[in-house]
N, C-alpha and C positions, 0 to 999 in steps of 0.2 A: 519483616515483610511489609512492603507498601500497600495502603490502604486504598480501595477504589472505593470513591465517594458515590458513582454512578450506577456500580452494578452491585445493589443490596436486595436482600431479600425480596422486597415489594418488585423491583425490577424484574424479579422473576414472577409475579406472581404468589409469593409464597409469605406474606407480610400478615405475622401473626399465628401462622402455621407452626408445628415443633415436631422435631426427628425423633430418633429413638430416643429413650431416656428424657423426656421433655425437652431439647436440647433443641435450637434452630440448625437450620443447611450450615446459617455462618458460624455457628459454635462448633457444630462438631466438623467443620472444615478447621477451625483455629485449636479444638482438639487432637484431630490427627497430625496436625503442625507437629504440637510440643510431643505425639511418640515417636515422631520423629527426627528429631534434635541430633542435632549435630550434622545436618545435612541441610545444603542447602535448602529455603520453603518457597523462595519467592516464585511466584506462579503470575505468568502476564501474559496478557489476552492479545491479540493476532490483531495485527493493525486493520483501523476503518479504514480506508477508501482513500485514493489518489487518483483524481481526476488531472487533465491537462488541455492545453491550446496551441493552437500552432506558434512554430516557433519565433514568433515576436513578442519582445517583451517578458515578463514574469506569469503570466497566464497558466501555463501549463505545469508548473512546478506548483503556483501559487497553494489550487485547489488539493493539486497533489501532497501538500503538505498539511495541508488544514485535516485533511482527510485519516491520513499518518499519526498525527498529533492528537486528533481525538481519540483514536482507542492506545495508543501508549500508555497506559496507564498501567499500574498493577492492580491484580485483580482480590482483592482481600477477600470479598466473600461469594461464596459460590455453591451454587445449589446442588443437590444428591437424587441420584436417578431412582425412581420410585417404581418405575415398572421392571424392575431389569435391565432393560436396554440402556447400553452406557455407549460412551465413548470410546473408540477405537483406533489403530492406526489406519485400519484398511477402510472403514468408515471415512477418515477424512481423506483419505488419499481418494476413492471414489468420489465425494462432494467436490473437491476438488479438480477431479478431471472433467464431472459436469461445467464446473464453472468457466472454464477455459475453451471448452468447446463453445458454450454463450458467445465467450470473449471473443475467439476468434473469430466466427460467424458474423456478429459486431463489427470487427474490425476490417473485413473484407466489404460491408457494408459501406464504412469510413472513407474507407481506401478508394471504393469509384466514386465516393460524391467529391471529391477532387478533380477539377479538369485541367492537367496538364499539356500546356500546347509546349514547343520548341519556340525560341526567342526570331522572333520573325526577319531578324538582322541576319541571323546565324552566327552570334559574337559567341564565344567561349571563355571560361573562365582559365585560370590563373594555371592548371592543369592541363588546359585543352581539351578538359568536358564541354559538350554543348549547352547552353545555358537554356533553364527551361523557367517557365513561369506558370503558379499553381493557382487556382480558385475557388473556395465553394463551391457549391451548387443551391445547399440552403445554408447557408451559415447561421441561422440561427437554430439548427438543430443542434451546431454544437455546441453551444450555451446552454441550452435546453439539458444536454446530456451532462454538463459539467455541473450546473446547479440540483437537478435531479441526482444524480448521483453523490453530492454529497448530503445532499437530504436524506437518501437513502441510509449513509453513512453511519448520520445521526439515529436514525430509526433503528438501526441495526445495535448501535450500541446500547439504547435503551430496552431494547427489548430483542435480545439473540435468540429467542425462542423463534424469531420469523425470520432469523437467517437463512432459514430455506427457501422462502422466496424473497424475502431483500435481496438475497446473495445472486442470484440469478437476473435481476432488474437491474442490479450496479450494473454487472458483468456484460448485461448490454449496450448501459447506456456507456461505460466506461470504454468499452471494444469498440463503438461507434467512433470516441474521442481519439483513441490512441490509432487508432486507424485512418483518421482525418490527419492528425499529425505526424503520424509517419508520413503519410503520402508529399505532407510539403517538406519536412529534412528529405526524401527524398529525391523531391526534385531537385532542390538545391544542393543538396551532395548523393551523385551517385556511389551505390552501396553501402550505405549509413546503417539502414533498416539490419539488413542481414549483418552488420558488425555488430549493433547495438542489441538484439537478440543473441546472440551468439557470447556476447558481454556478460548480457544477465544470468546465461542459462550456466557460464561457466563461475559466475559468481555466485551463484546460490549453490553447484555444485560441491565448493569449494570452504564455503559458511557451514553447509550440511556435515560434508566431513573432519571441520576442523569442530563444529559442537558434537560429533559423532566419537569422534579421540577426544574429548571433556580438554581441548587446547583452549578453545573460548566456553566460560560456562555465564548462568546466566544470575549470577550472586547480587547481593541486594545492591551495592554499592554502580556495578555493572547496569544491572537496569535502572537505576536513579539517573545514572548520567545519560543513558541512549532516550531515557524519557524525555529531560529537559533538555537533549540536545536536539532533538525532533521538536518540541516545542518552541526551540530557539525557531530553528529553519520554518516553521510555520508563521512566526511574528516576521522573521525577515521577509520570507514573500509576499504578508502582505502588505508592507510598509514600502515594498518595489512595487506593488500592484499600484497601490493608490498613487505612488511618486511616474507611474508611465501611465497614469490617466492625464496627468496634468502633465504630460510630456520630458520628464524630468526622470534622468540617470537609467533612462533606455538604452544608449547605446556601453553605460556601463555595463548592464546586466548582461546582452547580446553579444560583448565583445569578446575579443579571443587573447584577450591580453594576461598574461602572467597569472593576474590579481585573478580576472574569472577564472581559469585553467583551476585553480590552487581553491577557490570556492565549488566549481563543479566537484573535483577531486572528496573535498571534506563533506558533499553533503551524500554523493554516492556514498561514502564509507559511512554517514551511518544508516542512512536506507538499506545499507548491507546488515550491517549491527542488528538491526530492527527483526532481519532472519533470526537471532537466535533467541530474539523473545519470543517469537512464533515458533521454534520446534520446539523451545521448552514449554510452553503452553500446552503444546500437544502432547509430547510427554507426560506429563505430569497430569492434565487431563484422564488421558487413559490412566496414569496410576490410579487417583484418585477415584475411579468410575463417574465420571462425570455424565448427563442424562446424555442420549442419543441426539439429541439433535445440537450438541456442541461441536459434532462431526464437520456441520453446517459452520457455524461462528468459527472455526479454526481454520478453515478451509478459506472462509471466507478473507479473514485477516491476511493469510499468507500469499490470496490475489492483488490485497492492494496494497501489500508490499512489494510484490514482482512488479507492481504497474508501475509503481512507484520510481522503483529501481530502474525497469526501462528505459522512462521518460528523462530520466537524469542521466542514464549512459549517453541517451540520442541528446543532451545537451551538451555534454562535454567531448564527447565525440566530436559535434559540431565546431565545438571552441578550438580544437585541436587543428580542424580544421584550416580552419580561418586564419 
């Protein structure tokens, strides 16, 4: 089982504290491990946070991955619910419908600080769509929301006891973002938004029942690789961020060439991948009795994989495009 360096006892609060039989949260977690042996143990915490920007440049995936890649992790030690109240599925399936409702609220928010005119020539694109042109209203709220929200991210991983309101803060600032950025793949491709929702919701429906039939499970080997390949895709976005500051290999990253097609492709799939470390989190959570408010942290993880996931359909979508 992989070890998280981040989430140890003291991260919970609980640094110096001992369970039953003088034993810490993390021993009698690596206790129940070995009775049960012979079963998969690895247990991995719900991804932090994908933020994103409209679609120029590496922006919008950038944050989205940095977000991704910080809680990919495995989670080695993990704390024991002390009042009863544990973790649940109906528990996170509830924190989770709150989250979303944030989200969307946010995102229609997004979506009219966009002001879309029609191209005042009346020129059309390549389809014989009318060609529209999108702007701000304050554009630096969306900065605001991309770097707050992965602050948030960070705050979340360190300390998931305030998943219940970190989670609720991302979900806005983050709904604010992905609602900014739909609105401009909008204007530029009509009917994106509704394909690229439609994408996610049939690729997560799809990851649920394939780790629901144990077709994909979530073995140690497995999560090693969607960890460091999430962490790949975090180094590479941001070594395209810094290279389209300085105006360099933007229209590689933007284009609809083969090369992008074939990198959109590889990094949806494991923004998908990333689903099955989140229901096995949950899973196993509930076996485990994990304390109540993990309901929150799993809930929370499996938004900023959906955001995640989105944000990279509505890329490759676009590339398709093009």
């Amino acid at each position: 089982m992989s070890r998280n360096p981040i989430l140890t006892d003291k991260a919970f609060g609980l640094d110096g504290e001992s369970g039953a039989g003088g034993l810490s949260p993390a021993e009698e977690w690596q206790r129940a491990q070995g009775m049960g042996a012979g079963q998969p143990t690895t247990s991995v915490p719900p991804t932090a946070a994908m933020p994103g920007a409209p679609p120029v440049g590496a922006t919008s995936g950038s944050a989205g991955g940095a977000d991704a890649a910080l809680a990919r992790r495995g989670m080695g030690r993990l704390p024991a619910a002390t009042d009863g109240k544990v973790m649940t599925m109906g528990g996170v399936a509830s924190a989770s419908l709150v989250l979303f409702v944030f989200l969307f609220v946010a995102a229609a928010a997004g979506w009219r600080s966009v002001v879309v005119t029609p191209d005042p020539l009346g020129r059309v694109d390549q389809s014989g769509n009318p060609v529209y042109s999108a702007a701000l209203q304050h554009p630096w709220l969306l900065f605001v929301g991309m770097f707050v929200g992965l602050g948030l991210a960070f705050l979340t991983a360190f300390k998931p006891q305030l998943a219940r309101f970190t989670g609720i803060l991302y979900a806005l600032c983050q709904g604010y973002v992905i609602g900014a950025i739909s609105a401009y793949y909008g204007a530029q491709f009509p009917g994106i938004v509704a394909q690229a929702i439609l994408a996610t919701l049939g690729v997560f429906v799809v990851m649920l029942a394939l780790y629901g039939l144990r077709v994909l499970r979530a073995t140690p080997k497995f999560v090693k690789g969607v960890i460091a390949a999430t962490f790949g895709i975090m180094v590479v976005y941001g070594v395209m961020l810094i290279a389209n500051l300085f105006g360099i290999g933007e229209g590689f990253w933007t284009s609809g060439s083969p090369l992008g097609i074939v990198i959109s492709l590889v990094v949806v799939t494991i923004a998908a991948m990333n689903l099955i470390l989140d229901f096995d989190f949950i899973e196993r959570g509930q076996q485990m009795g994990l304390p109540r408010y993990m309901d929150w942290y799993a809930a929370f993880g499996l938004l900023v994989t959906l955001i995640w996931l989105y944000l990279e359909m509505l890329r490759l979508l676009a590339r398709l495009r093009q």
